[in-house]
N, C-alpha and C positions, 0 to 999 in steps of 0.2 A: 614678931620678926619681920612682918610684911611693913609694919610704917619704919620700922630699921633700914632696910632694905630699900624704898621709898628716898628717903634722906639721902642715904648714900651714894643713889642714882640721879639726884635733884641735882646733888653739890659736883656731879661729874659736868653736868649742863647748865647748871645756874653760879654764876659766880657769888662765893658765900656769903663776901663783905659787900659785894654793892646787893646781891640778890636781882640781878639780871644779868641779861645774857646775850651773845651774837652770835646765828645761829645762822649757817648759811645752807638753805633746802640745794638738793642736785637729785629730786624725783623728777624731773621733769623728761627724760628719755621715754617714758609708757605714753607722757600725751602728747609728747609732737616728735618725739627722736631725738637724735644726736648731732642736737644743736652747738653752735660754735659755742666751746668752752666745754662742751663735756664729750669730747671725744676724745681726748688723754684724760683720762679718771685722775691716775697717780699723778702725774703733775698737777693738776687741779686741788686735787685734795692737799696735796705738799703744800703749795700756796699758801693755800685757805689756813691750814692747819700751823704754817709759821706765821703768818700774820696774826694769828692770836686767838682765832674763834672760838667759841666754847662749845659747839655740837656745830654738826652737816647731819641733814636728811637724806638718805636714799635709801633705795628699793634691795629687797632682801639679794638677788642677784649679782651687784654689786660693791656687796663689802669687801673683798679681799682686793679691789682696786685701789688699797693704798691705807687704808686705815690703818692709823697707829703705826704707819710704817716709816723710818728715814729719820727717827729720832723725835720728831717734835706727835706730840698726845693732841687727840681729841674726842669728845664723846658722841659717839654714836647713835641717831634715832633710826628706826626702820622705819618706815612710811607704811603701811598697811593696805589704804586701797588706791584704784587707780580707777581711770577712763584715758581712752586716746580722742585723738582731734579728727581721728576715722570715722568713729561710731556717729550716728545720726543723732545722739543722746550725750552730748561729751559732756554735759553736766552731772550727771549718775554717775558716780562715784561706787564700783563694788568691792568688797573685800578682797586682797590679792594676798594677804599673809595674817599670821594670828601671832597674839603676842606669847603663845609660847615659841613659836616657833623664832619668834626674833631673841628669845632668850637663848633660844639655842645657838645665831648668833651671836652673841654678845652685845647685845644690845645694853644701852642706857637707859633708852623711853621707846615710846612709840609713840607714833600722829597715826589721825585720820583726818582726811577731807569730807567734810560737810556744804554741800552746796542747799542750802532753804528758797521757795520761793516758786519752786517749780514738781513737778507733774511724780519725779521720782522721791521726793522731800523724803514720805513715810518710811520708803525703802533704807536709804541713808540713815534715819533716825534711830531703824529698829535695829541697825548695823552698829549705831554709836554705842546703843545701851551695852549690846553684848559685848565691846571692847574695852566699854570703859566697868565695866565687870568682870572681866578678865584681867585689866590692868590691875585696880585693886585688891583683885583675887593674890595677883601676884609679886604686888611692890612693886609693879611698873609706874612711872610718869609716864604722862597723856599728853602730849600737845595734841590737841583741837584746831585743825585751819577752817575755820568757820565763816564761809562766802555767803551774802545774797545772790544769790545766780538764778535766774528764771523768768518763766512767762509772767511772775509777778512782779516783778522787778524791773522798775521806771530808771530808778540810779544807784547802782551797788555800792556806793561812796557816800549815800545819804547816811548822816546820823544818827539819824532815827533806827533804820536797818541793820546799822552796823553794830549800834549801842543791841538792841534785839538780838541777833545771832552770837555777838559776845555773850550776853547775858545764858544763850540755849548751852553752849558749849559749858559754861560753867555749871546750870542744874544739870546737865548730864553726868558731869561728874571728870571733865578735863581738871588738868593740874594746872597747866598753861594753852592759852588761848591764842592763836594767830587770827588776825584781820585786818584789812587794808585802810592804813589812815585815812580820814577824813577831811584834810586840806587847811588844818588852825588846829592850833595848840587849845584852843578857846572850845569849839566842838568835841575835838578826841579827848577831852577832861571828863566829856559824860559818859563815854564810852570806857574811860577808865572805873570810874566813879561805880559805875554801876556793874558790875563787872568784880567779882570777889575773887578774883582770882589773878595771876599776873597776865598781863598781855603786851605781846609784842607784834610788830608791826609785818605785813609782807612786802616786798620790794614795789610790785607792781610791772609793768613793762618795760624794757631798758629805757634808760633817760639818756640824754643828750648830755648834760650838766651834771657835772660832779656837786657843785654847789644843793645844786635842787636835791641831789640826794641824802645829803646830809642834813639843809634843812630841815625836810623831813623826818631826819633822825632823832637831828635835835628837838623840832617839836614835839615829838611824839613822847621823849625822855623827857621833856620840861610837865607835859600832859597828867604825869606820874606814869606812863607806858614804864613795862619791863625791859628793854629792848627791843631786835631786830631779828626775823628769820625773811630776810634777803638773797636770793637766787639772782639770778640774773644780772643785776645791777650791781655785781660782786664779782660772781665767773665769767662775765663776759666783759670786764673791765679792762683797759689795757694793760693794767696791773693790781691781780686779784689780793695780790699780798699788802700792797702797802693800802688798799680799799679797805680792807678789814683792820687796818690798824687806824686809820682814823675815824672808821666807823665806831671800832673798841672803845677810840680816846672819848667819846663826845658818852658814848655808854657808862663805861665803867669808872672816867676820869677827870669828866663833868665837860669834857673841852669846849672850845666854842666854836664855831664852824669854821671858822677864820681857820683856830687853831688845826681843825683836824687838813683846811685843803693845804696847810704848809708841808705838813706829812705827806700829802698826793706830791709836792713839788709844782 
């Protein structure tokens, strides 16, 4: 009943005929606050949620700010751990929720962050096993946001590191992989490649360029990427709704970048 269960939770987040998905994270209150774009939840979420996304990430706290509310569905991740930009350690990621407890709210899947490279790594690792044992315990899906971040870490965009920390998140036992492209379609092939599992991409920091975002989109999807779990460069757009729709188009609809900035206007 647990891989029943699984499926039924995948096809809430994973689009069934393409088998990806746009996924727009709004955990980002626990590490910096209440950044422009998520200080009206419900209107944000409304947005996001008409322009077409297939899941939003946030923190168990924040669900009743709008989910499934005003007509248009979306599926729910709860985010699991956090750090703030307080702590002298903001790369240590600790457990803030379990995934029964995100079942209790109605949860779809659940993420953790993973930060590799640095001084708390073990801590984070032995946090992954126990959740991604829980999740399969329980016909949860997993996304895994799996960083290089740390004292070992020259270039968190290299692809060597990146293809590596994809690859950790998959033997852990995630279902879907989040990690920061690598800058060519040509590179993020071996990070797909190697990688059994679907992976889609994180936003990064806001961009200037609607083009550059898409780009990005597009290469990542040409790459064999699953899609996009895009924060920022989505709810601090000047128009989150029609961001997500031509993000969607280039994901689900093959478009070409062209096509998706006609839909920006």
């Amino acid at each position: 009943m647990t891989i029943l269960g699984k499926r039924i939770r995948m096809e809430r987040i994973m689009n069934r005929n393409t088998g990806r998905t746009v996924i727009v994270p709004m955990d980002h209150g626990i590490s910096v606050g209440p950044i422009p774009g998520l200080t009206d939840m419900k209107t944000t979420i409304q947005n996001i949620a008409d322009g077409g996304a297939n899941a939003i990430v946030e923190h168990k706290g924040l669900v009743e700010e709008g989910h499934r509310k005003g007509g248009s569905d979306i599926g729910l991740i709860i985010h699991l751990s956090g750090s703030t930009s307080l702590s002298i350690y903001p790369n240590a990621k600790t457990l803030v929720c379990s995934v029964e407890e995100a079942i209790k709210l109605g949860a779809d899947a659940v993420s953790i962050h993973v930060n590799l490279g640095n001084g708390q790594e073990k801590e984070m690792l032995n946090d992954f096993g126990k959740v991604a044992y829980e999740a399969r315990t329980w016909g949860m899906p997993l996304l895994a946001m799996m960083y290089p971040r740390g004292e070992k870490i020259k270039d968190e965009y290299d692809v060597n590191v990146v293809k590596h920390v994809a690859r950790v998140g998959k033997e852990m036992g995630a279902d879907i992989i989040k990690v920061s492209y690598t800058g060519s379609p040509e590179s993020f092939r071996e990070v797909t490649e190697g990688c059994a599992a679907p992976v889609v991409i994180a936003g990064g920091p806001k961009m200037d360029s609607d083009r550059d975002i898409l780009e990005m989109v597009k290469g990542s999807v040409d790459a064999g990427g699953a899609g996009v779990s895009i924060g920022r460069n989505v709810f601090q757009h000047r128009d989150p709704k029609r961001m997500v729709q031509a993000i969607s188009s280039i994901v689900h609809e093959g478009a070409t970048v062209d096509e998706g900035l006609e839909i920006l206007g």
